[in-house]
C-alpha positions as CSV (number, residue, x, y, z in Angstrom):
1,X,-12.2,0.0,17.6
2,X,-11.2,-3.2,18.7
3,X,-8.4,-2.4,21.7
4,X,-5.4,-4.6,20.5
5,X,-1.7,-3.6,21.6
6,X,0.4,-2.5,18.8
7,X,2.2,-6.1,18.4
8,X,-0.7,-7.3,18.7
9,X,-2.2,-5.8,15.7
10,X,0.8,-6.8,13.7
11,X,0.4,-10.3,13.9
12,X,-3.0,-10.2,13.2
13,X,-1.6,-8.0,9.7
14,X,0.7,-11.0,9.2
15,X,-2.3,-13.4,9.7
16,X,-1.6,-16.2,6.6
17,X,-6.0,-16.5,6.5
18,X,-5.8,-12.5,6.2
19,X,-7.1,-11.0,3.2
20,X,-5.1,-11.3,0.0
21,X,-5.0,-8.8,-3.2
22,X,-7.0,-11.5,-5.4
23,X,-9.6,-11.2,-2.6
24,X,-9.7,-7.6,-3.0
25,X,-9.8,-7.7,-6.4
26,X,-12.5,-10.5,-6.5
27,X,-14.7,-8.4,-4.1
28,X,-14.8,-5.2,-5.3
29,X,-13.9,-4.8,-8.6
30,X,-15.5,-6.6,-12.3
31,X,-14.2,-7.2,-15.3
32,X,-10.7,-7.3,-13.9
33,X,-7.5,-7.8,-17.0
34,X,-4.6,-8.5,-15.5
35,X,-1.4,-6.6,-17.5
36,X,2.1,-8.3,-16.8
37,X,5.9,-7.3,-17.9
38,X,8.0,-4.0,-17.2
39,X,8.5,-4.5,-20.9
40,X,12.2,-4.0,-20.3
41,X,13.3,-7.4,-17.9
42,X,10.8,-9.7,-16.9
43,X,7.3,-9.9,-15.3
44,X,7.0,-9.8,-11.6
45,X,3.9,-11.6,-9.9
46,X,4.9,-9.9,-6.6
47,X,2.9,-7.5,-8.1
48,X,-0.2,-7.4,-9.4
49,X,-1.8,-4.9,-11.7
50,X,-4.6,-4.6,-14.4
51,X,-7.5,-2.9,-15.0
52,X,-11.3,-3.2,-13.6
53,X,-14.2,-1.7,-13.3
54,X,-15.1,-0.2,-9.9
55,X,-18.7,0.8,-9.7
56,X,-19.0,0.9,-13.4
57,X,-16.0,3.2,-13.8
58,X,-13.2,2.1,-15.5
59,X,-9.6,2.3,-13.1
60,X,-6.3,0.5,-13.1
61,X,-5.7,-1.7,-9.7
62,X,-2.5,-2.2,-8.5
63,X,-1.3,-4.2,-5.3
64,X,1.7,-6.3,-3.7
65,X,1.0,-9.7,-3.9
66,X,2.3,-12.6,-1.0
67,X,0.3,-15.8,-2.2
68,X,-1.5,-17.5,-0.6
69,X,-0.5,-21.1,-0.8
70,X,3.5,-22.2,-0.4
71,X,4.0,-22.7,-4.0
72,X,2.6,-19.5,-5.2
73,X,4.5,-17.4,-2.2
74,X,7.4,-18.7,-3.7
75,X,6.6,-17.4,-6.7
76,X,5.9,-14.0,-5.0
77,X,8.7,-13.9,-3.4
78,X,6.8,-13.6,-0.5
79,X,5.4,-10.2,-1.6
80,X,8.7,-8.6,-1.8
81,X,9.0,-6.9,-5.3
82,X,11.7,-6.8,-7.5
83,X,12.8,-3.2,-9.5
84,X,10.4,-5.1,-12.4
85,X,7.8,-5.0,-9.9
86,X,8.0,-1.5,-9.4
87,X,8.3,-0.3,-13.3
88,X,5.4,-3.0,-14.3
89,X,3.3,-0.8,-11.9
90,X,4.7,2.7,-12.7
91,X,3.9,1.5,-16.7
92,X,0.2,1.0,-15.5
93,X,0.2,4.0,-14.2
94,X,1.4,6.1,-16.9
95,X,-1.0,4.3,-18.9
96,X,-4.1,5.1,-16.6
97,X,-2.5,8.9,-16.9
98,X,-2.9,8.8,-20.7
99,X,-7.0,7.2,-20.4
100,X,-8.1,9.6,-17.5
101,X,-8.1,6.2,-15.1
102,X,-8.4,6.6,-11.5
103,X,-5.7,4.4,-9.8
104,X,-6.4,2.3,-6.9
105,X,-3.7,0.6,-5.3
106,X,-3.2,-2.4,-2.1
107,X,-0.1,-2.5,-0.2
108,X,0.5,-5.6,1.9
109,X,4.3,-6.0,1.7
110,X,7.6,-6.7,3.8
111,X,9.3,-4.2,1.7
112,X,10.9,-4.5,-1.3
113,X,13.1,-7.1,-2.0
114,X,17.1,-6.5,-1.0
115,X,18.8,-8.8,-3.0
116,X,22.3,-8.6,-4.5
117,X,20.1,-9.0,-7.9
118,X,17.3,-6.6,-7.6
119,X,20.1,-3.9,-6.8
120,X,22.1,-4.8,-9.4
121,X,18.9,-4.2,-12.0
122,X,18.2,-0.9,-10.4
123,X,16.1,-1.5,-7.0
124,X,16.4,1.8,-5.7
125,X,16.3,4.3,-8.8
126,X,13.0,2.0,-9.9
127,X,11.3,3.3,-6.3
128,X,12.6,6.5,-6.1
129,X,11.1,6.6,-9.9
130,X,7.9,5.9,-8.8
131,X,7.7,8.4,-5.6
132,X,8.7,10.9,-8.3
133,X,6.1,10.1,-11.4
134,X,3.3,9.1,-8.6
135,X,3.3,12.5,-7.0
136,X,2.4,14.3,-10.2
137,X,-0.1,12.0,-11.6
138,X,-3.3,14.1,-13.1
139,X,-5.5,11.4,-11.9
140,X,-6.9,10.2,-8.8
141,X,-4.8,7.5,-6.7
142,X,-6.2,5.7,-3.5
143,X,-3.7,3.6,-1.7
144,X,-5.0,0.9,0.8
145,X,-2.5,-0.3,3.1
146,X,-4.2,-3.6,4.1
147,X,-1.6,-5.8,6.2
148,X,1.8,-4.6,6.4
149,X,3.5,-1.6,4.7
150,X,7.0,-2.0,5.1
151,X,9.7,0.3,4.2
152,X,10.0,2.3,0.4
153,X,8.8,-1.2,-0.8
154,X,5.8,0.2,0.4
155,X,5.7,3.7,-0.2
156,X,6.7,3.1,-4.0
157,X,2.8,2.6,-4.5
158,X,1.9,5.3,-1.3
159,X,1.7,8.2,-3.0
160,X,-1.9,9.0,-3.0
161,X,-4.0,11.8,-2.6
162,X,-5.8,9.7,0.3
163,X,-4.0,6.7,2.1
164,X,-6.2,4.3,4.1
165,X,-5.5,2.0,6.4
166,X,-7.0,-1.0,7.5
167,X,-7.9,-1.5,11.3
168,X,-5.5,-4.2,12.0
169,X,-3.0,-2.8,9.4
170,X,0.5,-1.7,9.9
171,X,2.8,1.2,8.2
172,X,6.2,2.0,9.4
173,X,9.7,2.5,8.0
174,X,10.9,-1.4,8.6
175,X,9.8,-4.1,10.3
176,X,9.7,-4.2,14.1
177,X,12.8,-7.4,14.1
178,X,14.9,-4.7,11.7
179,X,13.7,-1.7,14.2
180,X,15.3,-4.0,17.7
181,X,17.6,-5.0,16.0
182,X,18.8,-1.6,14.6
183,X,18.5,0.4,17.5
184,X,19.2,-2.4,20.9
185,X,21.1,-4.8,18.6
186,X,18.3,-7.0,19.8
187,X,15.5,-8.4,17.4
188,X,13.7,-10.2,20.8
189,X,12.5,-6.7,21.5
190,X,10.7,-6.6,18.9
191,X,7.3,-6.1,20.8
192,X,8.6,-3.0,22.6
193,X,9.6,-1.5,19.3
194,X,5.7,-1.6,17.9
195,X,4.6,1.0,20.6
196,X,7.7,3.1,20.0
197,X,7.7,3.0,15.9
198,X,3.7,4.3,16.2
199,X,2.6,2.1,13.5
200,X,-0.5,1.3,13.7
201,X,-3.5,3.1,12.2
202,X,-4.9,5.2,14.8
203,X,-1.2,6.5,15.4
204,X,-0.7,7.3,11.3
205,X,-3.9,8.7,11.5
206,X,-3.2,11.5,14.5
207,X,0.3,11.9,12.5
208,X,-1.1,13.1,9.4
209,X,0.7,10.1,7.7
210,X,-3.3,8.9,6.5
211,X,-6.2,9.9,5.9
212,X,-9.2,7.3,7.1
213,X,-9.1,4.0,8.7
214,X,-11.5,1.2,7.5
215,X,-13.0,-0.8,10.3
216,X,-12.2,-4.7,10.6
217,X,-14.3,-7.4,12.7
218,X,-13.4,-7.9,15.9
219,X,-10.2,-10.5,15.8
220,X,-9.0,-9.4,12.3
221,X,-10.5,-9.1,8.8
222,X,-9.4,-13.0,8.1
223,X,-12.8,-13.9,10.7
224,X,-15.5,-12.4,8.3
225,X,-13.7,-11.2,5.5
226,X,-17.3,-10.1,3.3
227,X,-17.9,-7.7,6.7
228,X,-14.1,-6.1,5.8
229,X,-14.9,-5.8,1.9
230,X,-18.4,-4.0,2.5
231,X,-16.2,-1.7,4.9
232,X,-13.9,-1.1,2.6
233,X,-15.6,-0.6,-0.4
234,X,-18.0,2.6,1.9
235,X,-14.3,4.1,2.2
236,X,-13.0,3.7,-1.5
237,X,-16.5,4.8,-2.8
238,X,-16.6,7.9,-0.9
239,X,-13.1,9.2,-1.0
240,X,-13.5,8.1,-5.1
241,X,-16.2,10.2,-5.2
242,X,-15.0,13.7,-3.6
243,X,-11.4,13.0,-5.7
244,X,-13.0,12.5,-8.7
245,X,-14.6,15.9,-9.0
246,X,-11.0,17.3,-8.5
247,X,-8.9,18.8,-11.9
248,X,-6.2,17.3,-12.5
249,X,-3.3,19.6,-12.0
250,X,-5.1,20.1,-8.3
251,X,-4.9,16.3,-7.5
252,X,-1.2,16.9,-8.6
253,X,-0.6,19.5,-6.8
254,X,-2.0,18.9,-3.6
255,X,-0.7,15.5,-3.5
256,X,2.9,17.4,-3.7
257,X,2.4,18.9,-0.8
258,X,0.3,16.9,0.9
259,X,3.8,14.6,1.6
260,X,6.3,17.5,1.2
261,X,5.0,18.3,4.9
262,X,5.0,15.7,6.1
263,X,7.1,15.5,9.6
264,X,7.2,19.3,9.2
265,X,6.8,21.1,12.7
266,X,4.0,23.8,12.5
267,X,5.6,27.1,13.0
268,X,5.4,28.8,16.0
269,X,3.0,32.2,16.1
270,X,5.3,34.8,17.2
């Protein structure tokens, strides 16, 4: 694996030329129908979900969206959902429930956006609603975290029976700035908190916290981009594959507790 300090591999996740969800979805997926609204509010293109075809199976796609050109990250709001973002997705969800669908999502997101107005329309109960409903989905769910993963913003589309990570990606509880500036009241030290926070992939992956990590090209996945999709795709196909053979009240419940021990010592033999 390419030997890159831990700040150094998030800025290469923050890399604007990085991989986007409409790559993803371009590369590895046909036929894709893009579904919009929360069909309560308003749609949310910080989020982008629909339906493909993976393979020839049929699955529902879901991922944080940042834009990639200034007018369109406005849009996004720089990938950092509203509470409409986070029902629109929990709807698809449901939905892929009701047709058997394997879900497949892509995180790549700040966190969620902390405005006075997403709270006001229900920020927090609409994550905390998806943590709930995703852990006892009957159907297969990958997540891919493929630059950052930021905070509940993040985990609201996490809760997978297999989470990958990208190389070069990042996955922490906020961002490195928030971390300094939390703990030495100092957001220049934002360097020294990426070793301490132990966010990058091979550190997740010793925690328990996911399961595989996908290879990038050496610099980033931004420098040969159709080496990262054929990578990615091996990973997707083959944890797809084993998942897929699974009932679906074991996917359910082994996803349960899967992230119910998570940060759970191992007890001590006595």
């Amino acid at each position: 694996m390419n030997k890159l300090t831990a700040a150094e591999r998030v800025a290469v996740a923050r890399h604007p030329q990085r991989p986007h969800i409409t790559d993803y979805v371009n590369a590895l997926f046909t036929g894709f129908f893009e579904q919009k609204g929360d069909r309560l509010c308003r749609e949310d293109p910080a989020i982008l979900g629909g339906i493909a075809f993976y393979h020839g199976r049929p699955v529902t796609v879901i991922g944080t969206r940042k834009g990639k050109t200034a007018e369109e990250s406005l849009r996004c709001n720089f990938g950092m959902p509203g509470p409409e973002g986070y029902r629109k997705a929990l709807r698809l969800m449901k939905q892929a429930e009701k047709f058997r669908r394997p879900v497949i999502t892509f995180i790549d997101t700040s966190g969620a956006y902390p405005g006075l107005e997403a709270e006001a329309r229900g920020q927090g109960e609409a994550i905390a609603r998806n943590l709930l409903e995703m852990s006892r989905l009957t159907v297969p769910v990958l997540a891919v975290v493929t630059g950052e993963g930021n905070s509940g913003g993040a985990l609201a589309l996490a809760v997978a029976d297999r989470v990958l990570m990208l190389e070069n990606a990042v996955y922490a509880i906020l961002s490195p700035e928030g971390f300094a500036s939390i703990l030495w009241r100092d957001a220049g030290r934002h360097e020294e908190a990426c070793e301490l926070m132990k966010l990058t992939a091979p550190d997740l992956l010793e925690l328990g916290v996911v399961d595989d990590i996908i290879p990038e090209p050496e610099g980033g996945a931004h420098l040969d981009p159709v080496q990262a999709f054929r990578e990615l795709d091996r990973a997707i196909s083959r944890h797809m594959n084993a998942l897929v053979k699974e009932s679906g009240q074991s996917l359910a419940a082994r996803r349960y507790q899967k992230f119910r021990k998570m940060g759970v010592p191992p007890k001590e033999e006595t």
